[in-house]
N, C-alpha and C positions, 0 to 999 in steps of 0.2 A: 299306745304311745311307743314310737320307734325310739330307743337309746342304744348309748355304746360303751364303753368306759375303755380309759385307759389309765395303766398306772405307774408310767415311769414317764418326764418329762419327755424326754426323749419321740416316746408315741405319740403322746399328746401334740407335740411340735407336727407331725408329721402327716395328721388330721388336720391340726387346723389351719397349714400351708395348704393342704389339698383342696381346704373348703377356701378357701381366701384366693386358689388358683380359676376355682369355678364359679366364683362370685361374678352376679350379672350385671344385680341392683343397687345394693348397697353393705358396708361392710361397719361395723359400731364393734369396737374394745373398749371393755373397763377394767382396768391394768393397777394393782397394786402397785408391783417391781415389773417395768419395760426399759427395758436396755436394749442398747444397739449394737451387740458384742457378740452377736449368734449367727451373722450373716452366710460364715464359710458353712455352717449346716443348715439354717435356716434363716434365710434372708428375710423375716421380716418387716421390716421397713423399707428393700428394696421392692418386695411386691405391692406395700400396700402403695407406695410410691406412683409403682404401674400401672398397677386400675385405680386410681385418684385419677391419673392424665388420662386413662380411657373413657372416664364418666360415670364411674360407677364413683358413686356417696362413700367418703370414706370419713369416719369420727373416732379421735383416741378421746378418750379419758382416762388419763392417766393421775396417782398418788402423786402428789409436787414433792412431798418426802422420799418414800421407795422409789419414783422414778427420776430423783432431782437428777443425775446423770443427763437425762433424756433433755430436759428440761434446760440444762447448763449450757449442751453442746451442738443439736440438733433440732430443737424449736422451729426456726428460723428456716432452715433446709427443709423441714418435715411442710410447714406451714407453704410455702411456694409452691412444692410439687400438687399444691390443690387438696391436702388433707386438713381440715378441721383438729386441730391438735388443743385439747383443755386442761387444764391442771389444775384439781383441787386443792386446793389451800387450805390448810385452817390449825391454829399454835397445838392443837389437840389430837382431835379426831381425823382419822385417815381413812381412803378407800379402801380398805383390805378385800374388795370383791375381785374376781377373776372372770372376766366374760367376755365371752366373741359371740356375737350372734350374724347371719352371714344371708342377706337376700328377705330377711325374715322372715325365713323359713328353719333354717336349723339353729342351735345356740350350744357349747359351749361353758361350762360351766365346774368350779371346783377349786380346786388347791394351788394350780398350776402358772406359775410366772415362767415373763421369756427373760431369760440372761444366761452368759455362761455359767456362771458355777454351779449352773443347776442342773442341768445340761443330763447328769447319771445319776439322777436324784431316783428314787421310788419318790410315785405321788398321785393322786389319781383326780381324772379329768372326765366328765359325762359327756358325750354329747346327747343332742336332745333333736326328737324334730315332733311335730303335732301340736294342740292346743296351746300345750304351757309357755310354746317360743312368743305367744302373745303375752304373759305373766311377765315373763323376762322382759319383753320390749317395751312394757311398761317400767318395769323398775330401772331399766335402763334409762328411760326418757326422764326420771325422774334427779338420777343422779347428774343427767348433762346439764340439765337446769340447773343443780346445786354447782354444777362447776359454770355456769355463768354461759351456756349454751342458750341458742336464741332462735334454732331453727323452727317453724311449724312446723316440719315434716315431722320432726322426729317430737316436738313437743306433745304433737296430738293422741301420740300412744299414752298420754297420761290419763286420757278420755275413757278407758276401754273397760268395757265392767265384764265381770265373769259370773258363770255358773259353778257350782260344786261338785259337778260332778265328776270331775279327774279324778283318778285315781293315786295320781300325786301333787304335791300340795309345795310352792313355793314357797320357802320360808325369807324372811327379808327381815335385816335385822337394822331400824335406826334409832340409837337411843338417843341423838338430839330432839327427835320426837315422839321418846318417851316409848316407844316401840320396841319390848325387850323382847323379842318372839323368839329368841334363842332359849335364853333363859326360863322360860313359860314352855319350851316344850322340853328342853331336857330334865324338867321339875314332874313335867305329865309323867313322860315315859321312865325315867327309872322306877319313879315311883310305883309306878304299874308295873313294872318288870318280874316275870315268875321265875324267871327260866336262868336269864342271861345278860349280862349287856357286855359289851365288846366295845373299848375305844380305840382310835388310832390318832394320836396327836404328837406334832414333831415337838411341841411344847407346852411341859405340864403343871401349870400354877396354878391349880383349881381354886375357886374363890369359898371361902366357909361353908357354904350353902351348897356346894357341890361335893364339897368330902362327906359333909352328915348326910348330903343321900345316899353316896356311895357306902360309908357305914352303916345305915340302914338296909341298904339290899345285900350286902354281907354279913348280915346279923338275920335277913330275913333266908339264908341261904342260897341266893341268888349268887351265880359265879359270873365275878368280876375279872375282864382280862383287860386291861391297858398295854397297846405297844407304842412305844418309845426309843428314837433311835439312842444305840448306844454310846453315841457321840452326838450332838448336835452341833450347826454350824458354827453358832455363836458359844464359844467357853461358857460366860455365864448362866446362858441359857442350860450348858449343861450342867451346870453347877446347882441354879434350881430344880432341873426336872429331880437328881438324885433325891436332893433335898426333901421333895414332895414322896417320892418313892419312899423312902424310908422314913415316913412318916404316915402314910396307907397302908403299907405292906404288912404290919401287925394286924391290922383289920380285919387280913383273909383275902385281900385285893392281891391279884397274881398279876408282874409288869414283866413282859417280854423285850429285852434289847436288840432293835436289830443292827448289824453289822453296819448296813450300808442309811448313809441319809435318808428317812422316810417323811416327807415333807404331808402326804395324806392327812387329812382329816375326817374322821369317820364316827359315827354313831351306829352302832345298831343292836336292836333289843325285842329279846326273844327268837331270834332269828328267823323272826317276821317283820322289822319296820326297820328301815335304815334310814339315816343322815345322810347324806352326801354334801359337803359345802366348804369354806370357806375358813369358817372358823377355827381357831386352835382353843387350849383346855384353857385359859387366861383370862384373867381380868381385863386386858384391852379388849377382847374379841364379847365378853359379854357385858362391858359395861362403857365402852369406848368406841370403838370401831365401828363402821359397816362394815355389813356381812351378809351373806348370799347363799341360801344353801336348797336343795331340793328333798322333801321327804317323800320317801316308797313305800307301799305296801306289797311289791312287784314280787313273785315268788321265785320267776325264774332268776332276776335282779339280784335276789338277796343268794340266789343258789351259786351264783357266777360271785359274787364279792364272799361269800365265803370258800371259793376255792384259793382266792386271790389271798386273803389273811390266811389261810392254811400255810400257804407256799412263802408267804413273810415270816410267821409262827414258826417255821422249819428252820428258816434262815437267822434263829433269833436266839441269846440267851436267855435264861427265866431270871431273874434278879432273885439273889439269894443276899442274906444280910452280912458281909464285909465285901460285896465284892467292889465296892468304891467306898474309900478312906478318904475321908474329910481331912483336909490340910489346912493351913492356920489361913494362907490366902484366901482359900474358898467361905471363913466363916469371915473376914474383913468385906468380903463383894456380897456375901449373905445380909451384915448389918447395915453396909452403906445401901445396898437394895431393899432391906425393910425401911431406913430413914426415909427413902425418895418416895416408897409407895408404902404406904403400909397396912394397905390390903392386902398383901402379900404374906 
């Protein structure tokens, strides 16, 4: 299987203008957050604009929530130039998947949204070309249906059945039908874990069932590294991740801060199988959201993403016990955040 990874927005933008510039046949996004606010570096919607008018298929599906922007201002505009534009709706559940797949032949996959303020984020993005871009084009055809898509072309990849024999395994996460596949495999693999598990999540609200494994592979002596940036975008968000930290951190669970936004989401365990996907550590992403992710057994794979965490791990603090002080605000957005969820 031919892949690629990139781990700062920025790359990731710059691959997947390239494949969007060499697009023949057809082009399909499925965009949690797409904004129209990238153009002076990466225009975006002014390419997909241009091979719409040459012929080439072009279909967004885009989150009506994270991309309401998209949705408020350019609809209308985006819809005329001959692109297929869908917006999933619904009072709950959101698309939190992230995918380009381009000609379908290559795909695109991970952490990675287009907007500015993301623009110098760390994050990282796959590409993919081989078997599995047929896995994707199904889970794809699957989601433009849920947004109210009606084309055959793109319905029929629903049809497509597979063998086992990849060596990597798409993970598809829907829990409105009861499809917890996230959940089912981060339960396999810690639990199986000898050696190691390594997370990277920009946000860390693990659900009960994920700290007692995590407790249990730190009582089994199994070393636990969780990074988390030192700051997240959203305050409260930083305000829980702490809160979780210093609630693990007795455990024997080691959390690394880094400097810079690290939007990445990552699994991997034993430093033989890795996650790559979509998901953050939180109850939306395992009991709420779609989610998208791709699992490795790849050795050169996992040898290239552990130089990639090394080089984050350098650029990181270790979290030690005072080094963030709970102030009276942070325990009032603590309680009115347990009131509203209180899986939390």
């Amino acid at each position: 299987m031919k892949y690629q990874i990139y781990t700062t927005s920025m790359k990731a933008w710059d691959a997947m203008i390239e494949a969007i510039d060499q697009a023949e046949k057809s082009i399909y996004i499925e965009m949690y957050i797409f904004l129209d606010d990238t153009a002076q570096s990466h225009d975006f919607i002014g390419k997909l604009k241009q091979k719409a008018r040459s012929g080439v298929r072009v279909v967004i599906v885009a989150d009506a929530f994270g991309s309401s922007v998209l949705k408020k201002d350019l609809a209308d505009d985006i819809a005329d130039s001959g692109i297929e534009l869908l917006f999933f709706s619904n009072w709950l559940r959101h698309i939190h998947r992230k995918v380009l797949i381009v000609d379908e032949k290559i795909a695109f996959i991970g952490g990675v949204n287009i907007g500015k303020s993301f623009a110098h984020w760390n994050d990282l993005q796959i590409k993919l070309g081989g078997r599995i871009v047929n896995r994707i084009l199904r889970s794809f055809a699957y989601t433009y249906a849920m947004a109210g898509g009606k084309n055959p072309e793109i319905l029929k990849f629903r049809e497509g059945k597979f063998g086992n024999r990849l060596k990597s395994r798409l993970i598809e996460h829907w829990p409105s039908k009861n499809i917890h596949t996230l959940k089912s495999l981060y339960v396999e693999k810690i639990t199986a874990a000898k050696k190691s598990i390594r997370i990277v999540t920009p946000y860390f609200t693990p659900p009960r069932w994920l700290i007692s494994l995590l407790d249990d592979a730190a009582r089994r002596n199994v070393k636990v590294e969780i990074f988390i940036p030192q700051k997240s975008d959203f305050k409260i968000s930083t305000i829980l991740n702490y809160r979780y930290i210093s609630k693990l951190h007795p455990m024997g669970i080691k959390f690394f801060l880094s400097k810079n936004m690290n939007h990445a989401k990552l699994l991997i365990i034993d430093d033989a199988e890795v996650l790559i996907g979509s998901q953050n550590i939180d109850p939306l992403s395992f009991d709420i959201n779609y989610e998208m992710g791709i699992f490795f057994q790849d050795r050169h794979l996992l040898k290239e993403l552990s130089a990639v965490i090394q080089e984050w791990k350098n650029n990181s603090l270790e979290f030690k016990p005072g080094l963030y002080k709970m102030r009276l605000i942070d325990y009032v957005v603590l309680g009115v955040t347990k009131m509203l969820h209180p899986i939390l």
